[in-house]
PDB file as gemmi writes it, atoms N, CA and C in Angstrom:
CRYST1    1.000    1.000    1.000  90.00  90.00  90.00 P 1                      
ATOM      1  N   UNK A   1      62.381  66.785  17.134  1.00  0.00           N  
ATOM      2  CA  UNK A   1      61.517  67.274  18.177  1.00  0.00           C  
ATOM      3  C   UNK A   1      60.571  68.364  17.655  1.00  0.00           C  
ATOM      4  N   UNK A   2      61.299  69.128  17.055  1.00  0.00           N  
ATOM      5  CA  UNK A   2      60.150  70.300  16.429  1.00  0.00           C  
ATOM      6  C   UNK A   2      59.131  70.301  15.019  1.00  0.00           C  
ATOM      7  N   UNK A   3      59.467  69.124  14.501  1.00  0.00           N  
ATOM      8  CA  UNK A   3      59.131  68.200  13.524  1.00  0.00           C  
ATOM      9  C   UNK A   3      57.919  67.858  14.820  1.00  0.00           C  
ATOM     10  N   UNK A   4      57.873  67.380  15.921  1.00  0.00           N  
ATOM     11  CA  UNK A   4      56.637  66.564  16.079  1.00  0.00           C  
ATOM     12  C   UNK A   4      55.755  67.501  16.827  1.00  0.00           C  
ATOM     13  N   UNK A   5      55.801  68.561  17.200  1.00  0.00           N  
ATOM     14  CA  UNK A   5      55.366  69.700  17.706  1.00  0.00           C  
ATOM     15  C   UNK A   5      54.522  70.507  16.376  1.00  0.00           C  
ATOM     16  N   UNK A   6      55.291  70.368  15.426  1.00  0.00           N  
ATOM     17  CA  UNK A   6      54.717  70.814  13.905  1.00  0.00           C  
ATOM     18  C   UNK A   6      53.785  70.491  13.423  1.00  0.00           C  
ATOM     19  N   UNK A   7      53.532  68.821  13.965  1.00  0.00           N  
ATOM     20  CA  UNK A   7      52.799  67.625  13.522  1.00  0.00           C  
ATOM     21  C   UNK A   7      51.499  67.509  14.599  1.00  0.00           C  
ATOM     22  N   UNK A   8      51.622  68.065  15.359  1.00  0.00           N  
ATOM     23  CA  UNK A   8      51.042  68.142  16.861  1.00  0.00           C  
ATOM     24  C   UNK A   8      50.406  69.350  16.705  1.00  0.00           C  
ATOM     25  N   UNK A   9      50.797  70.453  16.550  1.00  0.00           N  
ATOM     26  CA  UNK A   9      49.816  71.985  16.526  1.00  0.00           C  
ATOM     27  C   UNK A   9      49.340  71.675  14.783  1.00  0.00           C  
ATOM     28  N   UNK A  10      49.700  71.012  13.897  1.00  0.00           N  
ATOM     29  CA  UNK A  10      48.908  71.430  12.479  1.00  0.00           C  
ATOM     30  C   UNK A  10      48.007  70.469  12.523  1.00  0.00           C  
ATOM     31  N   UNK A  11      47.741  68.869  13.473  1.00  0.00           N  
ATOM     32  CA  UNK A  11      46.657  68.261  13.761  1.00  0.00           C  
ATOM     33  C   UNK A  11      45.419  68.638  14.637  1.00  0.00           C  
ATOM     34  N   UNK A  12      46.229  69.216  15.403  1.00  0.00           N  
ATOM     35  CA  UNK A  12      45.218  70.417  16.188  1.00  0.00           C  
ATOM     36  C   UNK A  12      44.376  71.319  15.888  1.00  0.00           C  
ATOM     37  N   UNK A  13      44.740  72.256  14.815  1.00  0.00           N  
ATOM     38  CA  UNK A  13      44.618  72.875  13.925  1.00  0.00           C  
ATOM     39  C   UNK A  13      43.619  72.301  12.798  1.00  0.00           C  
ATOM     40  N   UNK A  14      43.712  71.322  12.234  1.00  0.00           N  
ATOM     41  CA  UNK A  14      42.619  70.814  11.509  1.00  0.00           C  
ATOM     42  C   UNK A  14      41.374  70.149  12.624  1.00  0.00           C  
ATOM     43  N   UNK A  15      41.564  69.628  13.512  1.00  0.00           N  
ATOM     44  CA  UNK A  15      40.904  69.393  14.322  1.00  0.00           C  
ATOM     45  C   UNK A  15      39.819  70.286  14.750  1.00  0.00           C  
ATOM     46  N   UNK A  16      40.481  71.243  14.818  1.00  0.00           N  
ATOM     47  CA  UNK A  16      39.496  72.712  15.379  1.00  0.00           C  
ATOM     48  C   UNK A  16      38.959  73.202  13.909  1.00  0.00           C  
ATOM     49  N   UNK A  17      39.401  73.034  12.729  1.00  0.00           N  
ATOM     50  CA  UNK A  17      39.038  73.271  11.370  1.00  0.00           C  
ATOM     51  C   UNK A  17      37.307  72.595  11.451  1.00  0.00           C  
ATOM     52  N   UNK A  18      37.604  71.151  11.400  1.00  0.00           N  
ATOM     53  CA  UNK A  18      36.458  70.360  11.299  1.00  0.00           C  
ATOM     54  C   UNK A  18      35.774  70.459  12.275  1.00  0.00           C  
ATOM     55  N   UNK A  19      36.189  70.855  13.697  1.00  0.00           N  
ATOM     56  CA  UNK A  19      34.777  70.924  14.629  1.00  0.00           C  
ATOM     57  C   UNK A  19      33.786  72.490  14.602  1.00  0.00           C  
ATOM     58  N   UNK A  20      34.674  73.537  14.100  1.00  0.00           N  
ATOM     59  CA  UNK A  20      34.067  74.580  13.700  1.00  0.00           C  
ATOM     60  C   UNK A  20      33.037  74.592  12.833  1.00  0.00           C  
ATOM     61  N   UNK A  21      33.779  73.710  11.618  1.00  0.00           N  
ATOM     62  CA  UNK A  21      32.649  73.478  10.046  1.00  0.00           C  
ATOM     63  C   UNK A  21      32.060  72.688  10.481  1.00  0.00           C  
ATOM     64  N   UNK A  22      31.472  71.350  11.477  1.00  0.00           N  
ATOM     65  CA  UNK A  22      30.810  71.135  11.730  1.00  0.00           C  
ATOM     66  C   UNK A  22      29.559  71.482  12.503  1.00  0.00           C  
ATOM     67  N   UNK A  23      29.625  72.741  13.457  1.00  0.00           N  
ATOM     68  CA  UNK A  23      28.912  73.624  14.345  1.00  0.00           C  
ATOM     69  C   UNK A  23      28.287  74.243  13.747  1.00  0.00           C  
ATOM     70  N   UNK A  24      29.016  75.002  12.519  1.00  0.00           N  
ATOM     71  CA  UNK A  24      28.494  76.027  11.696  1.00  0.00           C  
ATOM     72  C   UNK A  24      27.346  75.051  11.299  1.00  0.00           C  
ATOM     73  N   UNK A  25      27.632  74.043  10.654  1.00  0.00           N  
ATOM     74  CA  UNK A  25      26.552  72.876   9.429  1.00  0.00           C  
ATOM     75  C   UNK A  25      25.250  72.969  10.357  1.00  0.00           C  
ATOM     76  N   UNK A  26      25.625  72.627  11.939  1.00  0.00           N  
ATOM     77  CA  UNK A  26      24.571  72.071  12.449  1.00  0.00           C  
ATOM     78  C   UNK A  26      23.316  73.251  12.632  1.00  0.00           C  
ATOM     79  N   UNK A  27      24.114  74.476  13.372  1.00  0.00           N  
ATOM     80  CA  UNK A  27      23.164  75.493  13.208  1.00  0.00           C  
ATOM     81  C   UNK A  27      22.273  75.787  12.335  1.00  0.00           C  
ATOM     82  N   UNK A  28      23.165  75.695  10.780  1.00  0.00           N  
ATOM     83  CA  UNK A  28      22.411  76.362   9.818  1.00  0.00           C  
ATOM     84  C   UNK A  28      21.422  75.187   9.524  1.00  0.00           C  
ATOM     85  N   UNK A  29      21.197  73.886   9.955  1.00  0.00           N  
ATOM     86  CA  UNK A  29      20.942  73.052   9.443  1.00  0.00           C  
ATOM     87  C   UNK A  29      19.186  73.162  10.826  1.00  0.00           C  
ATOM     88  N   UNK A  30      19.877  73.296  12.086  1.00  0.00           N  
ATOM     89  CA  UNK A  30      18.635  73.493  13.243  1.00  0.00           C  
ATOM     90  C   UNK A  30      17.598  74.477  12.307  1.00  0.00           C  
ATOM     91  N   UNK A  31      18.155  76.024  11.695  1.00  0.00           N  
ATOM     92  CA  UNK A  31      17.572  76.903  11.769  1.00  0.00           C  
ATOM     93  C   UNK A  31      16.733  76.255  10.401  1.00  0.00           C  
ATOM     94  N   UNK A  32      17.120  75.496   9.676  1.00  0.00           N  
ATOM     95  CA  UNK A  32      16.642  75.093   8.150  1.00  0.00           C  
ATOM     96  C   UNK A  32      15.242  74.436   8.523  1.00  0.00           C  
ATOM     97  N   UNK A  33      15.709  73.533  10.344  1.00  0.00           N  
ATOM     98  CA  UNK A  33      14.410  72.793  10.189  1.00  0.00           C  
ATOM     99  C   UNK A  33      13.284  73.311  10.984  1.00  0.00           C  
ATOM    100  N   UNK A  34      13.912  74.462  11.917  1.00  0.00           N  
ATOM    101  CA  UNK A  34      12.722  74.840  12.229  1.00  0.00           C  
ATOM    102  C   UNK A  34      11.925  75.862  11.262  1.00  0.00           C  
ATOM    103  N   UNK A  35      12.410  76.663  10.208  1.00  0.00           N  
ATOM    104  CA  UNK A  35      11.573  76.934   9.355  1.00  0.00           C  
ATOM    105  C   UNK A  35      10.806  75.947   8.756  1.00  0.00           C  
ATOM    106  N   UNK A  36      11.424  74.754   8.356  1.00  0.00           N  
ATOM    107  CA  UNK A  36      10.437  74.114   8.139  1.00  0.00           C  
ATOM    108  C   UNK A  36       9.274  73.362   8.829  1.00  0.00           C  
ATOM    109  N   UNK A  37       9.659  73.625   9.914  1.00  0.00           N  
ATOM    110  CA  UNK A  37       8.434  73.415  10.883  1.00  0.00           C  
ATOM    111  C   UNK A  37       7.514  74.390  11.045  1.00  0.00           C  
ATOM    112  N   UNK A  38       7.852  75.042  11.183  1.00  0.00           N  
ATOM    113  CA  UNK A  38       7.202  76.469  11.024  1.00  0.00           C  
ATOM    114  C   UNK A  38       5.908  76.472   9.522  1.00  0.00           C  
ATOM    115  N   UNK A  39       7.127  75.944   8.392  1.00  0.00           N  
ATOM    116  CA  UNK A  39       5.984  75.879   7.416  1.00  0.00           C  
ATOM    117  C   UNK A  39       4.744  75.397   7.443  1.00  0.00           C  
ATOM    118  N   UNK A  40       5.451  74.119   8.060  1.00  0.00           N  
ATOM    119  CA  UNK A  40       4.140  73.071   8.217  1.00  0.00           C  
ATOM    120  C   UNK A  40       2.974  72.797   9.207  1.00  0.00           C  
ATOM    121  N   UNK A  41       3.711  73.706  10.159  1.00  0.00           N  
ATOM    122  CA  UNK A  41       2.190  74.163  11.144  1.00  0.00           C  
ATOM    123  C   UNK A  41       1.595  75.214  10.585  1.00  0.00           C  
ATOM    124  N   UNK A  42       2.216  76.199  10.118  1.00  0.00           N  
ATOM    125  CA  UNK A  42       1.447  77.254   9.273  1.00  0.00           C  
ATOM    126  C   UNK A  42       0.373  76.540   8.160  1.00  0.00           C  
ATOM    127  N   UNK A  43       1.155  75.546   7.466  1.00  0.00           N  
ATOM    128  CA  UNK A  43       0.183  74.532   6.043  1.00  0.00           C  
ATOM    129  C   UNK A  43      -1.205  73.710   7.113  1.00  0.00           C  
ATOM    130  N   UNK A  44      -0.908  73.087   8.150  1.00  0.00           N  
ATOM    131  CA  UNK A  44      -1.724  72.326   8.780  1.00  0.00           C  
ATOM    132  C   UNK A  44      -2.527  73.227   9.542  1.00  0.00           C  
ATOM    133  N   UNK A  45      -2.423  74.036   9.602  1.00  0.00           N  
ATOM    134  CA  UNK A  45      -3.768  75.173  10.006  1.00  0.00           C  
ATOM    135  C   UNK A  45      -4.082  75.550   9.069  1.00  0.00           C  
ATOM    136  N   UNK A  46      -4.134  75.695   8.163  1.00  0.00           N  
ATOM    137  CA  UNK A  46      -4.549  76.820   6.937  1.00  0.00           C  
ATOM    138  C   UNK A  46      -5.301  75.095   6.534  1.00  0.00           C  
ATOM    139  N   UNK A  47      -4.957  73.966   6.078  1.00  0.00           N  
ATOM    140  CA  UNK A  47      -5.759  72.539   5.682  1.00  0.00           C  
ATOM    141  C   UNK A  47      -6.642  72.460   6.543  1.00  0.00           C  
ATOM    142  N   UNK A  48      -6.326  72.557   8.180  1.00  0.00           N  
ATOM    143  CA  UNK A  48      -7.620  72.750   9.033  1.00  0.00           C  
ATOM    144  C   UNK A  48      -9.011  73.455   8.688  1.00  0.00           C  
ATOM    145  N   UNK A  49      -8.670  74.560   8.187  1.00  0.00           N  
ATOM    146  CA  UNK A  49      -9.528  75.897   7.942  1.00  0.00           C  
ATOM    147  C   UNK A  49     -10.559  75.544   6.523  1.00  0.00           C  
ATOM    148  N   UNK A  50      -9.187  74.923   5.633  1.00  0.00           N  
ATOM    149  CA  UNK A  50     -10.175  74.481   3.939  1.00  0.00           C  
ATOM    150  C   UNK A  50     -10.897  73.545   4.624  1.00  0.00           C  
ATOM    151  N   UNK A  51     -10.491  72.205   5.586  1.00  0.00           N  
ATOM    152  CA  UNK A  51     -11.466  71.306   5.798  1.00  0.00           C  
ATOM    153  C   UNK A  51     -12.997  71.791   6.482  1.00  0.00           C  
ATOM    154  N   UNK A  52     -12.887  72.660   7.183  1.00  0.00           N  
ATOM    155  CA  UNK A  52     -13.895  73.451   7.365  1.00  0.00           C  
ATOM    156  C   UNK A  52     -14.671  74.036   6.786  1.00  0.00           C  
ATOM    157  N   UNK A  53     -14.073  74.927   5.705  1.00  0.00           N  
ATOM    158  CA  UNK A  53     -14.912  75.675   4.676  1.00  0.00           C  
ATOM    159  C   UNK A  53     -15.493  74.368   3.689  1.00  0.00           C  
ATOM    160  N   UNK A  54     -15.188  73.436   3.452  1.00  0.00           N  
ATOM    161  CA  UNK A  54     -14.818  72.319   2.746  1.00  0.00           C  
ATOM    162  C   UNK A  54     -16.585  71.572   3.422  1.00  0.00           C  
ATOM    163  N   UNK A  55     -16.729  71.586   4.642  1.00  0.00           N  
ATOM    164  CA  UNK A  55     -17.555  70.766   5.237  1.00  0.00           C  
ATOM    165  C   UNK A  55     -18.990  71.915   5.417  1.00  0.00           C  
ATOM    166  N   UNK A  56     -18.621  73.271   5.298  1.00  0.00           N  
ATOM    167  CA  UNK A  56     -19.597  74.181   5.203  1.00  0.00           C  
ATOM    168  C   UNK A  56     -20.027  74.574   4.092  1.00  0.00           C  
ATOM    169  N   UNK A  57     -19.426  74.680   2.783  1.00  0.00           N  
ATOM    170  CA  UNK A  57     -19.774  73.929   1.500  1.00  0.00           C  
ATOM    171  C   UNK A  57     -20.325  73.185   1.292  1.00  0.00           C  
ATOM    172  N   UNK A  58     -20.312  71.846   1.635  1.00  0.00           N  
ATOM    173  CA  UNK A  58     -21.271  70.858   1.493  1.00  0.00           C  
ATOM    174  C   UNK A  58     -22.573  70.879   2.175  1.00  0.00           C  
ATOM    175  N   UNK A  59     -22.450  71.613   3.234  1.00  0.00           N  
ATOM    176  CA  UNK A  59     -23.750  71.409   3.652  1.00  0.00           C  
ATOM    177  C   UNK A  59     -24.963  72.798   2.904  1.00  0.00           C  
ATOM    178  N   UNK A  60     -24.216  73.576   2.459  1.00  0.00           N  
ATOM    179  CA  UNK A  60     -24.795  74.388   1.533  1.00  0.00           C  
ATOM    180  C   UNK A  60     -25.209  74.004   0.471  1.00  0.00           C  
ATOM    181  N   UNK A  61     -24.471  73.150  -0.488  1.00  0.00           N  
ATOM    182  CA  UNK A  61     -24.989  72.391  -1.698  1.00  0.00           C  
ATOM    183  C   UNK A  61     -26.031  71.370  -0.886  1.00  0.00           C  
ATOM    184  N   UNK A  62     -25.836  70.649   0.064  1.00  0.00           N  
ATOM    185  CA  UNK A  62     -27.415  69.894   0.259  1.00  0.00           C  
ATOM    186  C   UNK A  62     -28.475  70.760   0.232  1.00  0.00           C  
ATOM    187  N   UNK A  63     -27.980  71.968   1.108  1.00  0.00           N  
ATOM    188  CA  UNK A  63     -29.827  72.422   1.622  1.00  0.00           C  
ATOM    189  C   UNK A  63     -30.167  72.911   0.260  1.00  0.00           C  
ATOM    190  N   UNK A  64     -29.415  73.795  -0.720  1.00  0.00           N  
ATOM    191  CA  UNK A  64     -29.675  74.187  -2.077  1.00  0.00           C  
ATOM    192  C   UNK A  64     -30.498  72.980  -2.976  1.00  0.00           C  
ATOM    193  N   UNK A  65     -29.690  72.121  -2.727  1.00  0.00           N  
ATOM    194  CA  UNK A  65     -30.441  71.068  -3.676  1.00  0.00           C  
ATOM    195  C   UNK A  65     -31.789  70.661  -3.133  1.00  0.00           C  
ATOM    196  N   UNK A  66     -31.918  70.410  -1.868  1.00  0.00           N  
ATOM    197  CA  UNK A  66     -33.049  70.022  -1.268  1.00  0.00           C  
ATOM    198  C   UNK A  66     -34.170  71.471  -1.934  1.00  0.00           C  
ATOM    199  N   UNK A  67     -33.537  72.878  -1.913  1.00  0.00           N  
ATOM    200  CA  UNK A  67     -34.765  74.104  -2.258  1.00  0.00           C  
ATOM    201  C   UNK A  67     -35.036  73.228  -3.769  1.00  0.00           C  
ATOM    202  N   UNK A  68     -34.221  73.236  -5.027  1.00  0.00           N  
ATOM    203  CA  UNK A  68     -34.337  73.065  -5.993  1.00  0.00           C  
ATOM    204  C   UNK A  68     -35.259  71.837  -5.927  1.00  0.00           C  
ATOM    205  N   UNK A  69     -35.127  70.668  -5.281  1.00  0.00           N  
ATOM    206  CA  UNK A  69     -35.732  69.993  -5.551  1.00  0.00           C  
ATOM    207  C   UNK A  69     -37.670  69.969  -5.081  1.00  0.00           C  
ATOM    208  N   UNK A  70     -37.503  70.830  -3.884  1.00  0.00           N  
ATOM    209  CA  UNK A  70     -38.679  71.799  -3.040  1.00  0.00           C  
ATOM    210  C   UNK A  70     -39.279  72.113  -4.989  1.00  0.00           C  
ATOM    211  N   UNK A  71     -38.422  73.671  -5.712  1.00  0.00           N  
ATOM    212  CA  UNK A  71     -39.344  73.922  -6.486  1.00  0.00           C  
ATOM    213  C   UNK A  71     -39.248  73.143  -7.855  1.00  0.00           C  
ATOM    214  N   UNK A  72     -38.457  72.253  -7.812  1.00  0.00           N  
ATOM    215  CA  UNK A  72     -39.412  71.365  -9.003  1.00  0.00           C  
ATOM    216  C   UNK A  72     -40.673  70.632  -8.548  1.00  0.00           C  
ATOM    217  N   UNK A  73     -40.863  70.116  -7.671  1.00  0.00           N  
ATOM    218  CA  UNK A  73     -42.238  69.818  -7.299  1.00  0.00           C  
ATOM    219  C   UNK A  73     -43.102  70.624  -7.068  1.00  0.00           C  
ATOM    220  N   UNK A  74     -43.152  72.287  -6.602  1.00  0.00           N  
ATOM    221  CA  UNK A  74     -43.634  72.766  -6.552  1.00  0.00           C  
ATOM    222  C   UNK A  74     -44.224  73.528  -8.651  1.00  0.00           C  
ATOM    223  N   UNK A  75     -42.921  73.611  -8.798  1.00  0.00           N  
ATOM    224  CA  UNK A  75     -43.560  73.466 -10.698  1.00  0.00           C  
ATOM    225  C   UNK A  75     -44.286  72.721 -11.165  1.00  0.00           C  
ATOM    226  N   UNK A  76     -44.033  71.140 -11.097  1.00  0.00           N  
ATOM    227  CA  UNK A  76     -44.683  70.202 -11.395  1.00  0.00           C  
ATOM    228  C   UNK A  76     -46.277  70.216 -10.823  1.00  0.00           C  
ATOM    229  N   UNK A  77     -46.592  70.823  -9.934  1.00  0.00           N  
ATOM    230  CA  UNK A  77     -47.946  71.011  -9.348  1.00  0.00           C  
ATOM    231  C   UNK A  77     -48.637  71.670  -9.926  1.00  0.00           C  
ATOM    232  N   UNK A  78     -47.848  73.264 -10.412  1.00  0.00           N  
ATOM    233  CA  UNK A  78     -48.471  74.495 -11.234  1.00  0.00           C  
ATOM    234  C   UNK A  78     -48.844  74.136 -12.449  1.00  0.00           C  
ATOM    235  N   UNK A  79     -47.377  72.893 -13.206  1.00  0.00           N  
ATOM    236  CA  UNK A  79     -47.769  72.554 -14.299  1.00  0.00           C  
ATOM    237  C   UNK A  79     -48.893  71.449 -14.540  1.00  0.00           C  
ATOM    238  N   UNK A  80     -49.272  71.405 -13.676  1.00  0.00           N  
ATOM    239  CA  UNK A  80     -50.488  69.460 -13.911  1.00  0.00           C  
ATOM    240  C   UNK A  80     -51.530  70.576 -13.584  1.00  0.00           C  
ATOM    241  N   UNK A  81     -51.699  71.731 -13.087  1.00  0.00           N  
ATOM    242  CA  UNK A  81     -52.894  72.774 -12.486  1.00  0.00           C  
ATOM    243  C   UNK A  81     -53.333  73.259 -13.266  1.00  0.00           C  
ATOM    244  N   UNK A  82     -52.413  73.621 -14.594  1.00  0.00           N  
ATOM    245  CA  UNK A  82     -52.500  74.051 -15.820  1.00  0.00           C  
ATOM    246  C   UNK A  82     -53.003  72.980 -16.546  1.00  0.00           C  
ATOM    247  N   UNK A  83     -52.750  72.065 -16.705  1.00  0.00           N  
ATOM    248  CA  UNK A  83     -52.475  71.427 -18.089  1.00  0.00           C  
ATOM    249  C   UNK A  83     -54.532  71.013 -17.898  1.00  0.00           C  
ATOM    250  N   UNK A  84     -54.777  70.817 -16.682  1.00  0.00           N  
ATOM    251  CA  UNK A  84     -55.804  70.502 -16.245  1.00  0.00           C  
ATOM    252  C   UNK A  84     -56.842  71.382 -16.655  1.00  0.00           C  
ATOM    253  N   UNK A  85     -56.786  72.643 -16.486  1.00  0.00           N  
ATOM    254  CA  UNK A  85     -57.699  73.523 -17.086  1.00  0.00           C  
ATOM    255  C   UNK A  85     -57.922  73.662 -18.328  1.00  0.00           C  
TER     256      UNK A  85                                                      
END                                                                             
């Protein structure tokens, strides 16, 4: 009889072992992913922001190129104005 009472509280006992270590896992495991969520809205705003600077960049290298290309023709005029005299 006390043999199965023995057998009965030390199954119990592991029972509550493994549902503890499992609680613990899960927490640490919630808190793991919301940092990593956290990361990745932090990363996907900050990619938002380069795509922006990214698209305001480019439109700076057009209008630049468009001046440059403004004063090579405008050289090319000075130089045929010259060459002419």
């Amino acid at each position: 009889m006390w043999d199965i009472v023995a057998c009965v509280i030390a199954a119990l006992a592991m029972i509550w072992a493994i549902y503890r270590d499992r609680s613990s896992d899960n927490s640490e495991l919630i808190e793991r992913i919301h940092d990593l969520e956290t990361n990745v809205s932090g990363h996907s705003s900050k990619l938002d922001r380069l795509e922006q600077e990214t698209d305001e960049l480019e439109t700076t290298i057009r209008n630049l190129e468009k001046q440059i290309h403004q004063m090579d023709l405008k050289i090319e005029r000075i130089l045929v104005i010259l060459e002419n005299k």
